[in-house]
C-alpha positions in Angstrom: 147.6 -38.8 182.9 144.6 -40.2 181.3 141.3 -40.2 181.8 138.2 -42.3 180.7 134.9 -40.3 179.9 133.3 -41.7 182.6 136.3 -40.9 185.1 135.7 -37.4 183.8 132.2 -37.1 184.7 132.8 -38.6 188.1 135.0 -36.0 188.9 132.6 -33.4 187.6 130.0 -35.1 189.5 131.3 -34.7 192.6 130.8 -30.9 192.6 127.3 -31.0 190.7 129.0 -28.9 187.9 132.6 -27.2 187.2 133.7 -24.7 184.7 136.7 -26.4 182.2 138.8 -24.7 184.1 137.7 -26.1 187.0 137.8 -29.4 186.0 141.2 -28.5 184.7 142.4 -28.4 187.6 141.0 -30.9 189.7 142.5 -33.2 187.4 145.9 -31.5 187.4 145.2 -32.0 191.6 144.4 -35.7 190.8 148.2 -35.8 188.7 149.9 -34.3 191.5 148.8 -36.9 194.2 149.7 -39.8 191.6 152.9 -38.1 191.0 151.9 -38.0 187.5 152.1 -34.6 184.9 149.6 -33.6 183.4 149.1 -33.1 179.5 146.9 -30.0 178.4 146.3 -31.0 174.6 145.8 -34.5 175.9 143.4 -33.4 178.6 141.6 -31.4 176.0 140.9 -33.6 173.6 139.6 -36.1 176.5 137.0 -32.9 177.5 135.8 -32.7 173.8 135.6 -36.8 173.5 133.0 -36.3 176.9 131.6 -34.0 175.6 130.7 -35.4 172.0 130.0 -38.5 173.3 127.4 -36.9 175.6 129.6 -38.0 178.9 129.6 -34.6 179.7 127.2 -31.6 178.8 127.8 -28.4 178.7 125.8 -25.8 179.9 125.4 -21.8 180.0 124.0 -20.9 184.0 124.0 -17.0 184.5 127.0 -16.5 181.7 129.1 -19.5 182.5 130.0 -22.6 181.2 129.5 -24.9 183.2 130.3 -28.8 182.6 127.8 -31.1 183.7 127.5 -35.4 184.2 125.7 -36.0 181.1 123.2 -38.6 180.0 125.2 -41.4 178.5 128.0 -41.3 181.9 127.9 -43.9 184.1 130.1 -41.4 186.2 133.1 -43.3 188.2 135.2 -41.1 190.9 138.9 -41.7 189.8 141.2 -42.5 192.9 141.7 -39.7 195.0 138.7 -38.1 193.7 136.8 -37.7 197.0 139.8 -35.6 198.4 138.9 -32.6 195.4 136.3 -31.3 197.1 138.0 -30.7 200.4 140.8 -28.9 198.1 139.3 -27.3 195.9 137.4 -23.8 196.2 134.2 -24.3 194.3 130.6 -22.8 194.7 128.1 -24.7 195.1 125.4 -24.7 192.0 122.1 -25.8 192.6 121.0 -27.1 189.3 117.1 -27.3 187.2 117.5 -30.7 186.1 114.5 -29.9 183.7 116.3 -27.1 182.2 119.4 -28.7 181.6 117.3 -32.2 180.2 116.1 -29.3 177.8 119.2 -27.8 177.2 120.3 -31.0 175.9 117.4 -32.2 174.2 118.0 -29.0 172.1 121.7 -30.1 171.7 120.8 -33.6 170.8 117.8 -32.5 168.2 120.6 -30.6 165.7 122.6 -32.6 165.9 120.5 -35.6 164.7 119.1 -33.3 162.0 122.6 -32.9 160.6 123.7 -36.4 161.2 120.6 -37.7 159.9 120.9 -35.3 156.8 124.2 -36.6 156.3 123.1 -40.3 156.4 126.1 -41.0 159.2 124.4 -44.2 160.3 127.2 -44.6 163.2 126.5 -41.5 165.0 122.7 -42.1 164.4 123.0 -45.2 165.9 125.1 -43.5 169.2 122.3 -41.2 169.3 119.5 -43.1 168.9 121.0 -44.6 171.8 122.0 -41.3 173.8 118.0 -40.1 173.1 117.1 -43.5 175.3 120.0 -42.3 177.9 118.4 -38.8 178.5 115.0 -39.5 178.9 115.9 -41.8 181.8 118.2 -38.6 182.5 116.1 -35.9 182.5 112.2 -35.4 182.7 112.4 -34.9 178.8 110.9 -36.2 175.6 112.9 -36.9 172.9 110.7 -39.1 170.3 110.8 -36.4 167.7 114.6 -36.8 168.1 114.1 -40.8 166.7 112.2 -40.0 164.2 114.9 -37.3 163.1 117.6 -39.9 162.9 115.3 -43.1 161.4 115.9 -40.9 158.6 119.4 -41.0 158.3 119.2 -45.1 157.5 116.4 -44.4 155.1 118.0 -42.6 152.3 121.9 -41.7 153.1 122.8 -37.9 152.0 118.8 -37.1 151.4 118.2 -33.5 153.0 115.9 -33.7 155.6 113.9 -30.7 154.3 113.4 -32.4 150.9 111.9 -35.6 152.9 109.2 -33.6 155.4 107.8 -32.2 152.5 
């Protein structure tokens, strides 16, 4: 069974937030009323794609992990995805959605110094874009983030500690 990124943040979605376990699972539900099986390595990899792709977020809340609709989702509920929350047993999670813009802000702000570091113009280019996504996202401010990664199409493989000084 296979997922889009945006499929998975639908499903997420519909709870507010879900553990990977969680989500696990609701997707495994989602298999067993298609009368599909479900494939963990494939299912993992699907999670990390989200996840790197800024379709999901992850977040810590009190010592979990929790997986959250992130900034660049346009989250779609898969068929049968309204029945999960009538199956499954999940806690509700009221969630700062400050604190979580920050969360990712911080996310998103090493990673552009390493991309931009790197000179990897692609992913610069994705988050250039993702920095747009989550300020529309979240009430955050991510213009230092831009400037981070206008670096990375200056001067490819420059360290960006050599260039702010």
């Amino acid at each position: 069974m296979s997922h889009t990124t945006d499929e998975l943040a639908g499903v997420v979605d519909l709870f507010g937030a879900l553990t990977a376990d969680e989500l696990r699972e609701a997707l495994s539900e989602l298999a067993f009323k298609r009368g599909e099986s479900v494939d963990d390595e494939a299912l993992t990899a699907e999670i990390e794609r989200a996840l790197a792709d800024y379709h999901l977020v992850e977040i810590d809340r009190d010592g979990d992990r929790l997986l959250v609709a992130g900034p660049a989702a346009f989250p779609a509920v898969p068929e049968h995805g309204p029945d999960l929350p009538h199956i499954m047993d999940v806690p509700d999670r009221d969630l700062d959605r400050e604190a979580v813009g920050e969360a990712v802000a911080d996310r998103l702000r090493e990673e552009s110094r390493t991309v931009a570091a790197a000179g990897e113009t692609d992913r610069a280019e994705r988050l250039l874009d993702v920095s747009y996504d989550l300020e529309a996202w979240a009430p955050v401010g991510v213009a230092d983030v831009r400037e981070t990664l206008d670096r990375a199409f200056e001067s490819p493989g420059t360290d960006c500690a050599e260039r702010t000084n």
